[in-house]
Kinemage of the C-alpha trace (Angstrom):
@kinemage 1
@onewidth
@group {chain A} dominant
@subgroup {mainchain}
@vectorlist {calphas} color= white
{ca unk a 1} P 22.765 5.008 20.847
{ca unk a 2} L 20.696 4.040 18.033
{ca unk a 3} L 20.890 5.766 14.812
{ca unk a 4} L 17.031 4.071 13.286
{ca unk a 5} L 14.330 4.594 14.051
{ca unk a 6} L 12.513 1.771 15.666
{ca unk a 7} L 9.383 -0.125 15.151
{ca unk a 8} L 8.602 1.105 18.774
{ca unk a 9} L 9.493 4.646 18.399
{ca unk a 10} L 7.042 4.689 15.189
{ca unk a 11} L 4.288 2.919 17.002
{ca unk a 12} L 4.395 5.224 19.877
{ca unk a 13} L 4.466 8.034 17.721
{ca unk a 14} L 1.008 6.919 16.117
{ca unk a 15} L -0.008 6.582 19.231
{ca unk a 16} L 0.943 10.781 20.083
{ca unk a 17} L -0.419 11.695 16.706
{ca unk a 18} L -3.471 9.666 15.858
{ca unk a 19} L -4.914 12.320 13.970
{ca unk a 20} L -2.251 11.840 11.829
{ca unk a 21} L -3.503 12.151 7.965
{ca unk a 22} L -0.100 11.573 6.266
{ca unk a 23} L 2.609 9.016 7.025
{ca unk a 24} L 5.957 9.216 4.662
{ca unk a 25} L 7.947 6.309 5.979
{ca unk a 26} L 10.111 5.929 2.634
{ca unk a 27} L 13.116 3.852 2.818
{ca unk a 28} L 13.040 2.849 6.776
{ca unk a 29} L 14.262 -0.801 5.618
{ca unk a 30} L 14.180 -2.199 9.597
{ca unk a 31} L 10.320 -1.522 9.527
{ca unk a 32} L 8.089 -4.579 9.936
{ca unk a 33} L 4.612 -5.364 8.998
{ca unk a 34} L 3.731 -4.982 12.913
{ca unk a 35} L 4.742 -1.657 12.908
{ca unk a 36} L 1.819 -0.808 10.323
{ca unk a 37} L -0.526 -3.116 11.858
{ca unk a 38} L -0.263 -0.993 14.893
{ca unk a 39} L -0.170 2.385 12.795
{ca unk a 40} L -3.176 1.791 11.186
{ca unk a 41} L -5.134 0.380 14.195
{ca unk a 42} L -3.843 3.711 15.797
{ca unk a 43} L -4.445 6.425 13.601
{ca unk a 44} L -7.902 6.295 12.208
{ca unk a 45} L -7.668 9.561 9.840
{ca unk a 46} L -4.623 8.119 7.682
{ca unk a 47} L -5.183 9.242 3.941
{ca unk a 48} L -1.731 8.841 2.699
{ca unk a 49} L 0.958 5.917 3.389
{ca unk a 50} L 4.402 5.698 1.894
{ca unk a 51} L 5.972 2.329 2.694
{ca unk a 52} L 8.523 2.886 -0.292
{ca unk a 53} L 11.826 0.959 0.197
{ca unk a 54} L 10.544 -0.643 3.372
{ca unk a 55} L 11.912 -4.249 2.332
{ca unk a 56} L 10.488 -6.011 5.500
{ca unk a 57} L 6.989 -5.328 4.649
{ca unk a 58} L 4.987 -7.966 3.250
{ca unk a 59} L 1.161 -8.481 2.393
{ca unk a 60} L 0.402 -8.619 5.492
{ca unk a 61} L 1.083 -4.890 5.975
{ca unk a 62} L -1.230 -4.271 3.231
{ca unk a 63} L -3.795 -6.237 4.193
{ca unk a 64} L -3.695 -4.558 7.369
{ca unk a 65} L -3.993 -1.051 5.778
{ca unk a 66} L -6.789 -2.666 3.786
{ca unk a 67} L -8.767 -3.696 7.380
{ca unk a 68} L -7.993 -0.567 9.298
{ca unk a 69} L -7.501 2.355 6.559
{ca unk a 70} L -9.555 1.622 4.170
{ca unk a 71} L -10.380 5.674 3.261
{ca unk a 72} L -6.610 5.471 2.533
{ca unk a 73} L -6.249 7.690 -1.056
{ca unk a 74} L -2.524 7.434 -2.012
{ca unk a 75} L -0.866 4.251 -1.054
{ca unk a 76} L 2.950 3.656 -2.144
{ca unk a 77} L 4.603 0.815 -1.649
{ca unk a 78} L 6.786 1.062 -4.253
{ca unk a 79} L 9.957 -1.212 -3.778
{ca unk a 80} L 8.713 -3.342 -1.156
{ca unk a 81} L 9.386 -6.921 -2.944
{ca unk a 82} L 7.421 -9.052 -0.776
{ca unk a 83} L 4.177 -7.739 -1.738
{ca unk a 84} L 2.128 -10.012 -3.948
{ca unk a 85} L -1.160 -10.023 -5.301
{ca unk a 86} L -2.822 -11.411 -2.601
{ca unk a 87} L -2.293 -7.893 -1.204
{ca unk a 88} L -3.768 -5.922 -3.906
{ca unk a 89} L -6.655 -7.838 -3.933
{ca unk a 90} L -7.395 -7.095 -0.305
{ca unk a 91} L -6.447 -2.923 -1.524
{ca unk a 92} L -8.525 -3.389 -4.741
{ca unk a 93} L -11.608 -4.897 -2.457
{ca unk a 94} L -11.433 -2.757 0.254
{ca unk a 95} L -10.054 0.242 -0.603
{ca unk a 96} L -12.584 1.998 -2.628
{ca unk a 97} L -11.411 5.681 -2.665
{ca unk a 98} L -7.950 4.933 -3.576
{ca unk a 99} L -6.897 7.811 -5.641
{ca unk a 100} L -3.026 6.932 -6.438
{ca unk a 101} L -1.320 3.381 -5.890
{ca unk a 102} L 2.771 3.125 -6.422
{ca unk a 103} L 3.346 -0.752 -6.527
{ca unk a 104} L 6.266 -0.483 -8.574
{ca unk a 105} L 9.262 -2.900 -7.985
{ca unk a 106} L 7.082 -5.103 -6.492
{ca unk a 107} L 5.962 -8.949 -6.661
{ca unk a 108} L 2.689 -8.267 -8.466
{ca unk a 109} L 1.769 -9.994 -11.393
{ca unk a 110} L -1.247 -9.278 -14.062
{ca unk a 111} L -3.298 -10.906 -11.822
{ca unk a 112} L -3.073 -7.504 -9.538
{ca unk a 113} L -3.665 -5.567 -12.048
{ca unk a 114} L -6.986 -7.524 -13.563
{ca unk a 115} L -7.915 -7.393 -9.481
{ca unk a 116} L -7.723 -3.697 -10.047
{ca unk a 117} L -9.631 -3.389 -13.021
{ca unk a 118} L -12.527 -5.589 -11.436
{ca unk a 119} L -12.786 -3.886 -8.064
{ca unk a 120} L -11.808 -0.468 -8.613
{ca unk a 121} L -13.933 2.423 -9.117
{ca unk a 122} L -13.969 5.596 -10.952
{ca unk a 123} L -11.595 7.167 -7.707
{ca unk a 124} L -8.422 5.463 -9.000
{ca unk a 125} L -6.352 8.040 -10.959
{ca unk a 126} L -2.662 6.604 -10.519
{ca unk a 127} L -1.352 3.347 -10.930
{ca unk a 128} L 2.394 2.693 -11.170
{ca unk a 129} L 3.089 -1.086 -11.878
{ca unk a 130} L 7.333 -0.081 -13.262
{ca unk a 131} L 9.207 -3.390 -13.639
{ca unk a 132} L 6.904 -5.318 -12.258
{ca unk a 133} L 7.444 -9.228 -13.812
{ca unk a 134} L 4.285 -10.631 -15.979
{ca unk a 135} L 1.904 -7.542 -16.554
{ca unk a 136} L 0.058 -8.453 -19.181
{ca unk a 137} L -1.110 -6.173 -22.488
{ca unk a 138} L -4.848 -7.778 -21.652
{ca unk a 139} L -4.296 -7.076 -17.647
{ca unk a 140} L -4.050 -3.836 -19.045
{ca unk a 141} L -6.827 -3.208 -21.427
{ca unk a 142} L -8.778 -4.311 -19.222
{ca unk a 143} L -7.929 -2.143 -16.459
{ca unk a 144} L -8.192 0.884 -19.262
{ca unk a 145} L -11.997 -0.661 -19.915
{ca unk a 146} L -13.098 -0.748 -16.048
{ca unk a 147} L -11.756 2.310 -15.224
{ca unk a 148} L -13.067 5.357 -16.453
């Protein structure tokens, strides 16, 4: 008997509950970026995703939540190191009502955060960037400038 929870058991879950509008997945570290591909696909209404601690997910998960939820508002990912900037951008693009975005502990540089400041608009009220490597004093000005 299993004590985690699967990918499977999480997909078919989204599956059950597509009008889902919250996800808090925090910490399930055997979660893979497939498992959110097919969360997202599945559940159309998502407006919150925490992906905190998941240390299998990569950009790609991201990306995906970019595609497929992109009326997503509070997006943590938080702790997940294999997310880069490429990710972000594809967020910062795509995600336009973004409200709150937790990518600390990440692999984001000040490039991520200059992506912010150019794509986002007026929605974005949180951004945690904590111990992040290379965030810049300009990266931030500029993200104070562009967002108001």
């Amino acid at each position: 008997m299993s004590l985690w929870l699967s990918d499977a058991c999480i997909v078919q879950l989204s599956v059950s509950l597509s009008q889902i509008r919250t996800l808090d997945l925090r910490g399930l570290k055997q979660i893979k970026d497939n498992c959110i591909r097919k969360i997202v696909r599945k559940c159309p209404h998502l407006k919150t995703l925490v992906l905190a601690n998941c240390l299998r997910i990569t950009d790609v998960a991201l990306i995906e939540v970019s595609t497929y939820a992109p009326n997503v508002k509070w997006l943590d990912a938080s702790g997940c190191r294999n997310i880069s900037n490429q990710a972000i951008g594809a967020v910062s693009k795509n995600c336009r009502g973004l409200e709150h975005l937790d990518v600390s502990s990440t692999g984001i540089t000040h490039l991520s955060v200059i992506m912010l400041a150019n794509n986002s608009n007026e929605t974005l009220q949180t951004l945690k960037i904590s111990f992040c490597q290379d965030i810049t004093e300009s990266s931030i000005v500029k993200l104070v400038r562009n967002c108001r």
